[in-house]
N, C-alpha and C positions, 0 to 999 in steps of 0.2 A: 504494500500500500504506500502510496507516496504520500511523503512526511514533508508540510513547509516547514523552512529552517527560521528558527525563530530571531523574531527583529526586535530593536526600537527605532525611533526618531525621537527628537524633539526639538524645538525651533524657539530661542528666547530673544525677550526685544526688552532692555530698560534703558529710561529716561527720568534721569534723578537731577532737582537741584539742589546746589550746595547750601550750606547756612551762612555764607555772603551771597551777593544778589548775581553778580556775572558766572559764579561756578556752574559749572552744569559737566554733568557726568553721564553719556551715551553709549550703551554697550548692543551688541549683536550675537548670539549665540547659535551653534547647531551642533546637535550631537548626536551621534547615531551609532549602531553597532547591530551587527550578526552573528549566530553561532552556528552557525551547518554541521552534521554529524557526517562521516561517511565511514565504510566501508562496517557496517552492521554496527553504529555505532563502536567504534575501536578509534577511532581517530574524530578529534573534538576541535572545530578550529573558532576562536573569538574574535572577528574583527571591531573595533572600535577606534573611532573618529570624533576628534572634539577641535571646532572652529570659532575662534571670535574673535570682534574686533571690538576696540573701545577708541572710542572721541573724548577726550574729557578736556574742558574746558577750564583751565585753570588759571587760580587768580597767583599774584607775587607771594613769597612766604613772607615775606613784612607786612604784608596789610594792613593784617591784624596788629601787627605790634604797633606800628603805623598810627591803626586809628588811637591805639590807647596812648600814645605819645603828642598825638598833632595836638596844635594850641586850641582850645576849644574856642577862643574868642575871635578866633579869624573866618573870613567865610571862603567859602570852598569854593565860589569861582570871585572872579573878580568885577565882572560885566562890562568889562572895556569894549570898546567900539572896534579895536584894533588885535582881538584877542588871538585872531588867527596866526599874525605874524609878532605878537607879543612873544617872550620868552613864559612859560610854563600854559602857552595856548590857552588863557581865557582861567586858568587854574588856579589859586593864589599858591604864591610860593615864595619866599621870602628874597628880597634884593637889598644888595649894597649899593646904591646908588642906583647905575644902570646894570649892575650885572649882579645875578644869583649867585647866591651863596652856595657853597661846594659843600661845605657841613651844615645841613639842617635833615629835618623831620620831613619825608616825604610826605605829599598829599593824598590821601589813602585813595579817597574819591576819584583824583586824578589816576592815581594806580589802575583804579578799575576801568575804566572807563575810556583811557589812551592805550592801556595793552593789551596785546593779544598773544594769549600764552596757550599753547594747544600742545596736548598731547596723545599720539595718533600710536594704540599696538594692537598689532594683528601676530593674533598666535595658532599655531596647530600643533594637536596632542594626537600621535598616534599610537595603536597596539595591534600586532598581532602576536595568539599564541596559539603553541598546536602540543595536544596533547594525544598521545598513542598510545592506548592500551595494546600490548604485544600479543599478537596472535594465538594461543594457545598456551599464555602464559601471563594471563589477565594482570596476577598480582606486580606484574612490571609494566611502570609509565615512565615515557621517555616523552620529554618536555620540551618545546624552545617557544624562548618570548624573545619577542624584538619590538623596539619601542623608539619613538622616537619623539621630541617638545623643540619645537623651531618658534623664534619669536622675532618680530621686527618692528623697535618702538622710534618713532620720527618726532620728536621734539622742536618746537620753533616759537623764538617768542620776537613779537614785530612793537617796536617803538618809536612813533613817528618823533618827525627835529623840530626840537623847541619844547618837547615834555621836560615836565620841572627833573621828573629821575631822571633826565639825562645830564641835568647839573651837578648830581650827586654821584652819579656812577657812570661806565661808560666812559667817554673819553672825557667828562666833566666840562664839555664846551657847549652844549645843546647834540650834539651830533647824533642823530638818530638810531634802532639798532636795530641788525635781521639777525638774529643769530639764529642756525639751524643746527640740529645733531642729529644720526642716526647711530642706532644701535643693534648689531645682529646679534641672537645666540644661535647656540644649535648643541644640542645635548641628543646623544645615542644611546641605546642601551642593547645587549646580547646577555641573553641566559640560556643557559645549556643545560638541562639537570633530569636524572635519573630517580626514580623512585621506586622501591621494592616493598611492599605491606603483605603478609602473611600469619595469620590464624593457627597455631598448632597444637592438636588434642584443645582448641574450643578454649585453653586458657592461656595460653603462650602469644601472645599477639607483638609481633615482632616488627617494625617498618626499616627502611637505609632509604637516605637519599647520599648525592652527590652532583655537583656542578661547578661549572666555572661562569664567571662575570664577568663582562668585557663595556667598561663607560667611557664615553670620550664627551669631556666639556669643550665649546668652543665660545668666543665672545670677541665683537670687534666692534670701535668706536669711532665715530668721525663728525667732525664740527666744527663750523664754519663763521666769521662775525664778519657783516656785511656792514656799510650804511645802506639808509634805503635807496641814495642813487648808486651803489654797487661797487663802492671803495669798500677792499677788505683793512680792516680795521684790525683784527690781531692776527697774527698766522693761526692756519689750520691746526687743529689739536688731530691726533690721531693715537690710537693704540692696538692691538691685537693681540690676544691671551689663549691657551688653552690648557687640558691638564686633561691625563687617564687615570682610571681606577682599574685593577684587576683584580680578578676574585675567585681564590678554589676555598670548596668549603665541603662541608660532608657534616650529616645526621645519622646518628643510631638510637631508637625507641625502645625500649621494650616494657611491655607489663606484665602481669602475672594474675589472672583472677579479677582483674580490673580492681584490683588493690594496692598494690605495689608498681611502683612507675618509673621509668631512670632515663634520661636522655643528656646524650653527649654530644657536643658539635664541636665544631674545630674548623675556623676561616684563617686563611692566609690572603693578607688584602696587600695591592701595591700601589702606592700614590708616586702618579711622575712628579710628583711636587718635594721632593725629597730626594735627596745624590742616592747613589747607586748602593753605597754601602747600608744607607740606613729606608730604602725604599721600601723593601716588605716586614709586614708586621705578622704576627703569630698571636690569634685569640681561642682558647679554649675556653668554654664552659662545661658543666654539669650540673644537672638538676633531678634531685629526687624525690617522689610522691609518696603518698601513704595514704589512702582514702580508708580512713574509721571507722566510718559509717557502713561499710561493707562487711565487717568483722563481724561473725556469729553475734558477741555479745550485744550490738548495737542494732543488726540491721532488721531486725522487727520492732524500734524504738516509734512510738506514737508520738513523740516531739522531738527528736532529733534525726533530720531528714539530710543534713549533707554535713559533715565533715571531714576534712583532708587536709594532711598536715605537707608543708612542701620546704623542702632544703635546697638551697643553690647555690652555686662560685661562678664566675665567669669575669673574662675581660672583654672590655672594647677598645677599639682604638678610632682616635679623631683626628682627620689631617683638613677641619672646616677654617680654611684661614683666605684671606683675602689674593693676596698676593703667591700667585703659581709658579714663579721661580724663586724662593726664597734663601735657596741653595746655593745660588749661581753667582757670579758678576754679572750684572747687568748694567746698562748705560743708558743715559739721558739726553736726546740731540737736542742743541742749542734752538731755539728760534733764531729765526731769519734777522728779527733786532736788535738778539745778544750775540750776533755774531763779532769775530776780533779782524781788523784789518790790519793785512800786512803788504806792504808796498801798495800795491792798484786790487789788491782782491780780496773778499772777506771770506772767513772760511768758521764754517761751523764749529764749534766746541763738544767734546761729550764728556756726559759730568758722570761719573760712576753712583750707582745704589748701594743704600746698603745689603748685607747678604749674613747669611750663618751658613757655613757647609756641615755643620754638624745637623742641623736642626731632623728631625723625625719625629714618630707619630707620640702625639700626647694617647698615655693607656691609662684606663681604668679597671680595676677591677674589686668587682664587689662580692659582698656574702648576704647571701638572704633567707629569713624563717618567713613562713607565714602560715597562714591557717586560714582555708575555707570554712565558712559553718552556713548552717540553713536548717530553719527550727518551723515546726507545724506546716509540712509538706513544701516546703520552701514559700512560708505566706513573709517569715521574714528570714532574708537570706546576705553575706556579706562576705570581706575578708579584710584579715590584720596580715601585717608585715611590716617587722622588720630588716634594715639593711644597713650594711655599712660600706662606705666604699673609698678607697683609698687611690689619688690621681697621682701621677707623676709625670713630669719633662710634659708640663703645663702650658699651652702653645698661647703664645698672647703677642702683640705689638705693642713693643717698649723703649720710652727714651734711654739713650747710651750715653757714656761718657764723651765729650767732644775729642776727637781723635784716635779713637780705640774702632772706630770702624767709615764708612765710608759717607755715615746720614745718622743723623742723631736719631731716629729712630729703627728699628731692625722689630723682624717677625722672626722668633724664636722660642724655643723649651725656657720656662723662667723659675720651674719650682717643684712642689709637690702638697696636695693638698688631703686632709683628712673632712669626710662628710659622712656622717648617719642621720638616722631620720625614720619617722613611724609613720605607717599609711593605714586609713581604717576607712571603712565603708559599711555602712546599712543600707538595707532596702526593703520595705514594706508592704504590703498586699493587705491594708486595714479592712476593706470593704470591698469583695467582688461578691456578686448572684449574677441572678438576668440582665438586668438589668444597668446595673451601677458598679461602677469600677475605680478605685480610687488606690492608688499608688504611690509612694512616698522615698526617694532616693539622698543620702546624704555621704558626703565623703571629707575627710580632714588628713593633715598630711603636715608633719612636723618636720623639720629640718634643722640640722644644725652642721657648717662648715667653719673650717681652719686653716687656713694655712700652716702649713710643718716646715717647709723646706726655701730657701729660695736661691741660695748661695753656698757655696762647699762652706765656708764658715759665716754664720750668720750673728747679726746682731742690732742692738736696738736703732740703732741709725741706717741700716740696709732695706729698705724696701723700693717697692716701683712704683712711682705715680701714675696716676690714669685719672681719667671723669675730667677730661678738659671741658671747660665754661665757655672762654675766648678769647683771641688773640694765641699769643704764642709761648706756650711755657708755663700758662695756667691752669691748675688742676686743683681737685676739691679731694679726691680719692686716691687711696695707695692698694696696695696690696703688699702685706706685712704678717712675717711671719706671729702665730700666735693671736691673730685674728681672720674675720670672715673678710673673703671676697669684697670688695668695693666699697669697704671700711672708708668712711670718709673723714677728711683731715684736715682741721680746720682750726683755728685759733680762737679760746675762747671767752666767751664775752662778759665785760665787768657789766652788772647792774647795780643803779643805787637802792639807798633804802626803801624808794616806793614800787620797785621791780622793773625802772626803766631802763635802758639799755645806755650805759653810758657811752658816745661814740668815741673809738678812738683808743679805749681801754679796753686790759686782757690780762685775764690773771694767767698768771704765771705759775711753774710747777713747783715752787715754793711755798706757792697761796698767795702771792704778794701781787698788786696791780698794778700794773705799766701799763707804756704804750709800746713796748715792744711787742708785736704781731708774732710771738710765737705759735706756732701748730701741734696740734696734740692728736694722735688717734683716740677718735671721741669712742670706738667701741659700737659706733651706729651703722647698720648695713645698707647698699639698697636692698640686699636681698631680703626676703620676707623669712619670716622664721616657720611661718604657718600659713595653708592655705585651707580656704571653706569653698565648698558647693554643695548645692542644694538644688532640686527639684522636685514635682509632684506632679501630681497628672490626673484628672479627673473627667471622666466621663460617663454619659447619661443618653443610652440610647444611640442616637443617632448625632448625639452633641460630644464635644470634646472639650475642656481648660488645661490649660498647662502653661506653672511657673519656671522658669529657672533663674538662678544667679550663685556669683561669687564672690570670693572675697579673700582677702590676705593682710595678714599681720604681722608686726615686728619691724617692718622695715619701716628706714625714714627717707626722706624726699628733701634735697637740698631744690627752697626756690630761689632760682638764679634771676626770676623776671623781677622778683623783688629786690635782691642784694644787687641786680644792675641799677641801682636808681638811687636817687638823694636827690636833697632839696636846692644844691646849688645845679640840677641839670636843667631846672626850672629856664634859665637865663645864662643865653652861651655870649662869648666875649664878643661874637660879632655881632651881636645883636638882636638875633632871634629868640624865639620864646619856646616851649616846651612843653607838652600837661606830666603831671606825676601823678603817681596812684595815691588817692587819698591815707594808706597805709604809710606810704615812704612820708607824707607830712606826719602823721601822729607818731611814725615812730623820733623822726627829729634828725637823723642823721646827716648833716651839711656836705661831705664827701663821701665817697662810694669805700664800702667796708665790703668787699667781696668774698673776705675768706672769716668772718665772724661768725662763730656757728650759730650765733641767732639766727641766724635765714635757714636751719637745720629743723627740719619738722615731721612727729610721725607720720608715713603715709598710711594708717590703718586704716581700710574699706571695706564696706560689703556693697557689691552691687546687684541689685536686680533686671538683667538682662535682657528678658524675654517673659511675654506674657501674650499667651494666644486664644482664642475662642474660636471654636470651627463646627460646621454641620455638614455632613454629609447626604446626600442625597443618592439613596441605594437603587438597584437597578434599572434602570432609568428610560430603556429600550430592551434590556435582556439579561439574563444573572450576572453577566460580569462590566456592564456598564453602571460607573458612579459620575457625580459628582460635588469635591468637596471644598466648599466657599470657606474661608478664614482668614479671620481681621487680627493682626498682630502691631505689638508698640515692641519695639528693640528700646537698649539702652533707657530701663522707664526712669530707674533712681538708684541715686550715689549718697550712701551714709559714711561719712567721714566728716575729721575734725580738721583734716588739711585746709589750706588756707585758699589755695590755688583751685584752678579749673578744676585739675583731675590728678588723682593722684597716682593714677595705675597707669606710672613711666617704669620702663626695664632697666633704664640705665640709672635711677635714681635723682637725675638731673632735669629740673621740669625748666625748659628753655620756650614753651609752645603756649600760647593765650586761644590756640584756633583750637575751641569747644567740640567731643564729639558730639554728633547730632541726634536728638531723641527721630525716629522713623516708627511712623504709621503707615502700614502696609491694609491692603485689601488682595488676595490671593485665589483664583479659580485653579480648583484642578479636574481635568475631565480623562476618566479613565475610561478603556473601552479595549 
């Protein structure tokens, strides 16, 4: 009997605007896939295709900073008669006489409104895999996937001559600006892998796999700055990058009575991103089972429906770093500007990079217990685990000492760290019949990291900065032995007797108060120490509600929007004006205190995420045709005591005032 080989399609269109008035954000989607079986079902093949493009119309990243900085007392155009060929085109903008000033507060208004900032990618995802059950010998499958993610993002932003930003940035003369950039990737993927599963005497269930992995990254940049009559204005920028992955690995299962469980694996991975010597890595694990609940003495138990106790070790290895020759010397060509003439000809310069020929894979390797449980036929069901895990040759990008390598900065192994931590989970089934269904899921997850290592002999004065703010050489975080991860480092702040922040003054590790800005490791992380989630799920008939959110604790949030500001930015020497945050007046501060851990604040939050209500509409033309309408709020509410927008930043550093956006959806889905 002929069999159709089963499909999907589907075809998406959105058109979102941003929470400023010119963003706008357009996407196109299509995705589709087949599986055809052939040869008596023995051979299984998955084709899928995923196509889109996206428009998104974007505004400048100052804007926002923009609008909170511009003088509120000026007005945003000026209504000249002559505003065409005025300097800032009709915009106000501050002048010294006849000529704009090169230091001021852009005009936010003017930002939106004079440019045109677009960003145009068009991407495609493909897969195919083929799986072959072996002729007469079922229990072996021989596998291959091939895959591929090609992307092309075309960035252009157009500034017509005589905009105010082009007195501020740009070639600071009015001169107008095209700059264009493209960007290609292209990432491969090959899997080759073998599978053996076998049953013996009904309690010996026994599986092997094996395979190798074959990834190739590629990525190439180009970018151009025109005026708008077609003078290039800076040389072309260009780059080109790539890097492999290769991968042999292998699995062995086995259980015994579906009680006892054991599986070993073992990958040998190779990054071209690392010299020859230190290219391939070696990860073993092992993980062992023991389901309890199977045991004579339990498994007729009327309230204990699942337990299983589970032991494991294993390593990983990470080689996620930015830069794909880190190993090498590499070289920098001069521009065409900074070229050096000698006699009649100018000749390009190459500046060397920095490099580590040692550097290879940062490993971890951890030890885990945990325990499944599930009580009253699994009406509530969960799992605890603990772990502990120990990093070493720590892959991070760090400044150097001036002349000990080629760039004050280098990507390299910097350390070794120690991390344990508790994971726990419930789930509930309060209320199911015919009718009503109500479900309750909750998970919490404890953390605590250290640094141990970071220098063959360590000490209180050695650690590495990080958590740059801005400009050149400013950082708020180190990483230090004997504390966590992105431990920030700060100097800190005298208050008088009514709890005000005196400016200027810092106690000292005496106790004593100066104004010497000493730094201390406050002991405060970005990282959280704890994380919460929560959902539930309730439904009635043909109706469905469902909450989620999260949340995370312990960490604190250095605000930088605030510690950038004081009351003398109010009014700059040339004459212009400024707005400040009604904070930076009450706190008092006349000059900029940047590294005062007053601007040091916990980021504790819980947020509620998603909240949705839906009805379905059941058979609609025949049993397998539905359809199901649901109205959802994203992002509803943020409980925190932070001071700032938001405080769920990863780097600890909140540098951004652009708000996320609450979104109200209305959603049709037609099934059939």
């Amino acid at each position: 009997m002929k069999q159709n080989a089963p499909y999907r399609l589907s075809i998406g269109y959105t058109n979102q605007n941003g929470v400023i008035r010119t963003n706008n954000y357009e996407r196109f989607t299509f995705n589709g896939g087949i599986s055809p079986k052939f040869f008596d079902n023995h051979l299984t093949v998955d084709l899928n295709l995923k196509v889109s493009y996206e428009n998104n119309k974007k505004v400048d990243e100052s804007v926002v900073n923009n609008a909170l900085r511009y003088d509120p007392t000026r007005p945003v155009k000026t209504g000249s008669a002559t505003a065409a060929t005025d300097p800032g085109l009709g915009y106000f903008i501050w002048m010294n006489g006849n000529s704009p000033m090169a230091i001021q507060t852009d005009n936010p208004v003017a930002q939106l409104d004079l440019q045109d900032i677009r960003n145009k990618v068009t991407r495609s995802i493909g897969n195919a895999s083929f799986n072959y059950k072996v002729h007469h010998l079922e229990d072996l499958q021989l596998n291959m996937n091939l895959g591929y993610d090609v992307l092309t993002s075309k960035y252009s932003k157009e500034v017509p001559e005589l905009a105010g930003m082009m007195y501020t940035s740009n070639m600071k003369d009015g001169t107008g600006l095209v700059y264009d950039s493209k960007q290609n990737k292209r990432n491969y993927l090959l899997d080759l892998y073998a599978n053996y599963s076998h049953v013996f005497n009904e309690k010996h269930n026994f599986s092997a796999m094996g395979g190798y992995g074959w990834q190739h990254f590629w990525k190439k940049f180009d970018a151009t700055t025109f005026s708008p009559e077609g003078k290039e204005l800076f040389s072309p920028n260009h780059y080109e990058s790539e890097y492999y992955l290769l991968s042999f690995y292998g699995r062995l299962n086995y259980s015994y009575d579906n009680r006892y469980m054991i599986t070993a694996t073992l990958r040998s991975d190779a990054s071209s991103r690392f010299a020859k010597g230190n290219r391939w890595g070696l990860f073993p694990s092992v993980a062992l089972g023991w389901k309890i609940s199977q045991e004579a003495f339990l498994r007729d138990s009327d309230i204990l429906s699942d337990l299983k106790l589970r032991l494991s070790y294993g390593q990983t290895g990470q080689q996620d770093i930015l830069n794909d020759y880190p190993y090498m010397t590499t070289f920098t060509v001069s521009y065409p500007e900074a070229c050096y003439q000698f006699g009649d000809k100018w000749y390009n310069t190459y500046r060397p990079n920095g490099y580590d020929s040692d550097i290879k894979w940062e490993t971890t390797e951890t030890y885990n217990i945990g325990l499944d449980y599930g009580f009253l036929n699994n009406r509530i069901y969960g799992s605890v685990d603990y772990y502990q895990r120990h990093t070493k040759d720590l892959l991070n990008t760090i400044p150097v000492i001036s002349g000990t390598n080629y760039s004050s900065v280098i990507t390299t192994n910097i350390g070794e760290m120690d991390n344990k931590g508790l994971e726990f989970s419930i789930n509930a089934v309060p209320v199911h019949t015919k009718d009503w269904k109500w479900t309750v899921g909750m998970n919490y997850t404890w953390n605590d990291s250290k640094i141990t290592k970071l220098n063959v002999v360590d000490s209180e004065a050695n650690f590495v900065q990080t958590g740059a703010i801005s400009g050149t050489g400013k950082t708020v975080q180190v990483f230090m032995v004997g504390e966590r991860p992105y431990t920030f480092y700060l100097a800190k702040q005298a208050y008088d007797d009514n709890g005000k922040p005196i400016e200027g003054q810092y106690v000292q590790p005496d106790g004593s108060v100066s104004a010497t800005e000493t730094k201390y490791a406050t002991n405060k992380s970005a990282l959280p120490e704890s994380y919460l989630g929560f959902n539930t799920q309730l439904s009635y008939k043909n109706w469905d509600f469902a909450i989620s959110g999260h949340g995370a604790f312990g960490n604190y949030v250095y605000n930088y929007i605030a510690a950038d500001q004081y009351v003398q930015s109010v009014y700059s020497d040339q004459g212009n004006f400024s707005n400040i945050l009604s904070r930076t007046k009450a706190t008092g501060f006349q000059n900029q205190q940047l590294y005062s851990d007053y601007f040091l604040e916990k980021g504790n939050f819980f947020r509620i995420d998603n909240i949705s209500l839906g009805y379905t509409f059941k058979k609609l033309w025949d049993q397998s045709s539905s359809l199901r309408l649901t109205f959802g709020v994203q992002n509803v509410a943020t409980f925190t005591g932070y001071s700032g927008i938001d405080p769920e930043i990863y780097s600890g550093i909140d540098k951004e005032i652009y708000p996320r956006p609450r979104v109200f959806s209305l959603s049709a889905n037609l099934t059939f």
